[in-house]
Structure formats: C-alpha cells, structure tokens
Backbone as CSV, one residue per row, in Angstrom:
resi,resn,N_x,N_y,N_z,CA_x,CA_y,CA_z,C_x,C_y,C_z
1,UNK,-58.121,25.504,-53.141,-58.272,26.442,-52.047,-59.686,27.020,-52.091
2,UNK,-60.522,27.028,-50.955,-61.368,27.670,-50.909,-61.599,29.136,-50.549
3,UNK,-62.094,29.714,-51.209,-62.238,31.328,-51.640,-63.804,31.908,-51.512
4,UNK,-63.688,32.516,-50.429,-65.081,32.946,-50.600,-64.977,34.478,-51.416
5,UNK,-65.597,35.077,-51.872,-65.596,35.946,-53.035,-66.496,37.190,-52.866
6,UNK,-67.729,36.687,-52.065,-68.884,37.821,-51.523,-69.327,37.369,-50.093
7,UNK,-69.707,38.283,-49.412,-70.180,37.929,-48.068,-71.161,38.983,-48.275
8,UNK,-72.688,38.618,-47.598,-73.292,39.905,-47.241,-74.167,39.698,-46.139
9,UNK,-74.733,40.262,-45.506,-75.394,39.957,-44.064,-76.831,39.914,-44.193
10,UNK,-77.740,38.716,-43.853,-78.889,38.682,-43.594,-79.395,39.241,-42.292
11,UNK,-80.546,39.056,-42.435,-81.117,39.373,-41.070,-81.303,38.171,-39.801
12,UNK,-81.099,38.525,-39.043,-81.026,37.519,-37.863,-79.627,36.649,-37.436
13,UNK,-78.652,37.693,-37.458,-77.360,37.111,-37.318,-76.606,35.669,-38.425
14,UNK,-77.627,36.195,-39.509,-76.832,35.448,-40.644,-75.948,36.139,-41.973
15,UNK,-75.120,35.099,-42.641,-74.463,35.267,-43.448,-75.070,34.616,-44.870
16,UNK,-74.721,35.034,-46.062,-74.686,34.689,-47.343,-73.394,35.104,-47.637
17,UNK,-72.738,33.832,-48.174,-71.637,33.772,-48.671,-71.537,33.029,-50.174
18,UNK,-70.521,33.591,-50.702,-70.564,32.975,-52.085,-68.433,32.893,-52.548
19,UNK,-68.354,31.775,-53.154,-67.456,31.244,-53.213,-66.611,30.947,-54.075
20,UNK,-65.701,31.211,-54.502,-65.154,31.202,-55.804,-65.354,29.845,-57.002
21,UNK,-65.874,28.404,-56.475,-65.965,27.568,-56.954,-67.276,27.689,-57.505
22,UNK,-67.958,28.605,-56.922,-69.484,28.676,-57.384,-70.598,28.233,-55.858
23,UNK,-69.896,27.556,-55.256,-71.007,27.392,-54.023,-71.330,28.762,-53.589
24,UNK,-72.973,28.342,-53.385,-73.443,29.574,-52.605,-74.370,29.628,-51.379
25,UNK,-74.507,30.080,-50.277,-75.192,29.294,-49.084,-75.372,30.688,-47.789
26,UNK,-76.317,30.049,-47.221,-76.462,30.957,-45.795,-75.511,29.866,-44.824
27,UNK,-75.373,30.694,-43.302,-74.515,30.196,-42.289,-75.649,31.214,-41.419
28,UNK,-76.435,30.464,-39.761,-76.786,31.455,-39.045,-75.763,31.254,-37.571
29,UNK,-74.914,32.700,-37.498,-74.228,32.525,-36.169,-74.754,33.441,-35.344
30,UNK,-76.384,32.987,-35.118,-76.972,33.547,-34.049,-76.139,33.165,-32.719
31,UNK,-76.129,31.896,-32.544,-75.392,30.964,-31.689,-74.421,31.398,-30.981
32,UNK,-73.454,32.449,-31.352,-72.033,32.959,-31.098,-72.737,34.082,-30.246
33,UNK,-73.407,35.132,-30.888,-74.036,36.178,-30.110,-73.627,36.338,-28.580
34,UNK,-72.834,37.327,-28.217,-72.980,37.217,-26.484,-71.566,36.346,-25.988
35,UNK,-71.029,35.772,-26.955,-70.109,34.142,-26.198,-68.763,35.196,-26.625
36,UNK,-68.039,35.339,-25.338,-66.143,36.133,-25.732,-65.912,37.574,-26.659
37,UNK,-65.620,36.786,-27.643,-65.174,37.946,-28.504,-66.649,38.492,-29.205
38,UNK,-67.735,37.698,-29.488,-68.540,37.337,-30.285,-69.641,38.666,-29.605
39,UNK,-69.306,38.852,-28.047,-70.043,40.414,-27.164,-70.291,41.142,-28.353
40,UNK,-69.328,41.474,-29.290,-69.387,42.791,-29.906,-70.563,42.846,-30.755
41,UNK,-70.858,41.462,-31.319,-72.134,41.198,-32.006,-73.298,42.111,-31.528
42,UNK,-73.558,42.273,-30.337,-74.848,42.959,-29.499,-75.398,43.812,-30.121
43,UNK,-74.177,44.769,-30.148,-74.722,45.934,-31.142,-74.436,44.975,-32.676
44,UNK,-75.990,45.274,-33.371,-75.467,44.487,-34.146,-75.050,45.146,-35.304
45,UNK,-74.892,46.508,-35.568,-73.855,47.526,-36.678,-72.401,46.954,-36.437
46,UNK,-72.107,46.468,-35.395,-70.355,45.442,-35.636,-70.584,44.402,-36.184
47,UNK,-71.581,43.584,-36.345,-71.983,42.539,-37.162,-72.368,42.702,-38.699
48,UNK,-73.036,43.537,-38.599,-73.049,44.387,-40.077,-71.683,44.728,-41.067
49,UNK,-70.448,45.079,-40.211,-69.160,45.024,-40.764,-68.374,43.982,-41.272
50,UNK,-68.793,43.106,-41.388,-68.423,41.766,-41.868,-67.775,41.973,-43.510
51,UNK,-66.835,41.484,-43.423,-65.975,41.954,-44.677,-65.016,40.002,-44.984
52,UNK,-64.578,40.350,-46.177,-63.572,39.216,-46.544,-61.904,39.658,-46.053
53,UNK,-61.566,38.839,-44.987,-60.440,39.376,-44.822,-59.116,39.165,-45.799
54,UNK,-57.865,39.664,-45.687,-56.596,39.588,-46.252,-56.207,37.607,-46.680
55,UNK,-56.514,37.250,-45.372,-56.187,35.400,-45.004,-57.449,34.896,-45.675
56,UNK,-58.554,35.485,-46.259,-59.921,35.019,-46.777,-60.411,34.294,-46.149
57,UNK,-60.300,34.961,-44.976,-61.141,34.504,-43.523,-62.542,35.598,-43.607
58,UNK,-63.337,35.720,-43.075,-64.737,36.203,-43.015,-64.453,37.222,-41.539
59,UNK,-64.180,38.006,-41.688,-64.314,38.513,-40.714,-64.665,40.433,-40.625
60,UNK,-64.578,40.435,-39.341,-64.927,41.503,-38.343,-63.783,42.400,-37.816
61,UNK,-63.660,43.485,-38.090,-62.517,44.332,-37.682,-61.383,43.524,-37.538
62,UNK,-60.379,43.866,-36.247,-59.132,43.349,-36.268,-59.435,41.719,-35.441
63,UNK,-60.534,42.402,-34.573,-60.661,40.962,-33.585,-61.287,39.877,-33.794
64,UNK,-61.859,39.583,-34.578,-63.384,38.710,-34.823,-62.847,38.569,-36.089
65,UNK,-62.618,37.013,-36.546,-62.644,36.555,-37.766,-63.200,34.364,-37.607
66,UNK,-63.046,34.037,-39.098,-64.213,32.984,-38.914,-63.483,31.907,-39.486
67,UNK,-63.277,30.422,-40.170,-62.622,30.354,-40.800,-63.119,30.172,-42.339
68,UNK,-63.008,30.538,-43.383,-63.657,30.346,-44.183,-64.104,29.034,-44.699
69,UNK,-63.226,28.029,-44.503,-63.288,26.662,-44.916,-64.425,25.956,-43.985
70,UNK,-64.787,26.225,-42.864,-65.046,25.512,-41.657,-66.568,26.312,-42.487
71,UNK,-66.842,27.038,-42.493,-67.760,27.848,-42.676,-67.987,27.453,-44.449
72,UNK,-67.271,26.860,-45.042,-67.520,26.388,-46.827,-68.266,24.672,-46.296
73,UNK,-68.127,24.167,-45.808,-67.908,22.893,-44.967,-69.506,22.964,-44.375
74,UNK,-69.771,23.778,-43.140,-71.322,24.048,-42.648,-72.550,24.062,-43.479
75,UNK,-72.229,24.544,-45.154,-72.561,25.335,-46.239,-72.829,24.153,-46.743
76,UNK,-72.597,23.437,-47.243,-72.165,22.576,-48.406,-72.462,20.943,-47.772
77,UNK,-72.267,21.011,-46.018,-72.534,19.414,-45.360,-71.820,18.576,-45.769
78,UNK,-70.221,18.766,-46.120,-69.349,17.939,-46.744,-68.415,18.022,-45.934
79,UNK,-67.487,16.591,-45.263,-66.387,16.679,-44.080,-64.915,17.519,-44.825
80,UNK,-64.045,17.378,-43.611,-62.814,17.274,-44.445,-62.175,16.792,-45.399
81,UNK,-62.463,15.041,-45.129,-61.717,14.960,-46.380,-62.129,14.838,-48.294
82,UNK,-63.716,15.418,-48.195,-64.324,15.342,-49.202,-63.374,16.853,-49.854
83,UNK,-63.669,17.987,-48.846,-62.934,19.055,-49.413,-61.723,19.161,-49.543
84,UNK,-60.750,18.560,-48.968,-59.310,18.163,-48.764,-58.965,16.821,-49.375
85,UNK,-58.799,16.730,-50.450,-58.894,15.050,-50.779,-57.119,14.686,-49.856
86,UNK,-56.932,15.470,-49.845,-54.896,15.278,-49.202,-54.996,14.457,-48.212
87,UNK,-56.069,15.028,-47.156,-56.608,14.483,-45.583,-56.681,12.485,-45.917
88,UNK,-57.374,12.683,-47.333,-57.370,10.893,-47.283,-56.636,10.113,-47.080
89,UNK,-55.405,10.601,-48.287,-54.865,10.408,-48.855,-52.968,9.929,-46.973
90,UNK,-53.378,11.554,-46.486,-52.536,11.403,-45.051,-53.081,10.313,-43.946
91,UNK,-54.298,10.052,-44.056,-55.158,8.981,-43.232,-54.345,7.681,-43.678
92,UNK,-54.396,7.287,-45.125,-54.212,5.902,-45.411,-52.707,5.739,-44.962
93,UNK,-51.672,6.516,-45.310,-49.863,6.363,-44.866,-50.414,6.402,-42.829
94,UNK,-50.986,6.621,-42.478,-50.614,7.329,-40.839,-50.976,5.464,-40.153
C-alpha cells in the first residue's frame, strides 16, 4: 500500500510529498488551478491547507482531495502494474 507520510507545499502550486516506502518527489498542480472544484485554489491560503487525509488521500478540506497513488505514480514515472504487481498478474487470467 502506498502511504504518503508528509506533504508540504512549494511555491507555485506545487507539492512535496514523501512516502512511507521512502520515495520522495515534487508534483506541480498548477494545471488544476481555476478547473471545478480546483476554483478554490485562487486564493491560494486553500491551497496552502493541504493535509494527509483519513483514506491517505492528499487533500483539501472536505471537498478537494487527490489520489495518493495516482500522484506516487506521476512521482516515481512508474505505470500500474509496476506498482500493483496484482494488475499483471489479473491481465494474464482476463
């Protein structure tokens, strides 16, 4: 299971995250800025609130969360089934 462990906020709508396996990496979600839920970013003191949630999802108050894996994955440039060896493993039976 992937576990992220620390989150802290760079400047320019990025993240540093660090991970219970030991990976450690930036993510920039300038990109999101402005798009749905992601408005709240504007001000960017709601972006600043970025916390590890309960589900050890990355997220933002009640509304705004990220997934952590998808976001271990961006980090690291490794697909699913490198991090999921299971995914292979369901590929070869399907």
């Amino acid at each position: 299971m992937l576990r992220p462990v620390e989150v802290r906020v760079l400047p320019g709508y990025r993240l540093w995250i660090r991970y219970a396996d030991g990976v450690v990496g930036e993510v920039n979600l300038s990109h999101l800025v402005g798009l749905g839920v992601f408005a709240a970013w504007q001000d960017y003191h709601n972006f600043e609130s970025v916390h590890i949630g309960p589900g050890r999802q990355i997220a933002w108050g009640e509304d705004i969360d990220l997934c952590a894996d998808a976001l271990y994955m961006q980090i690291t440039g490794k697909q699913p089934q490198e991090v999921f060896p299971s995914l292979q493993a369901e590929a070869v039976y399907a």
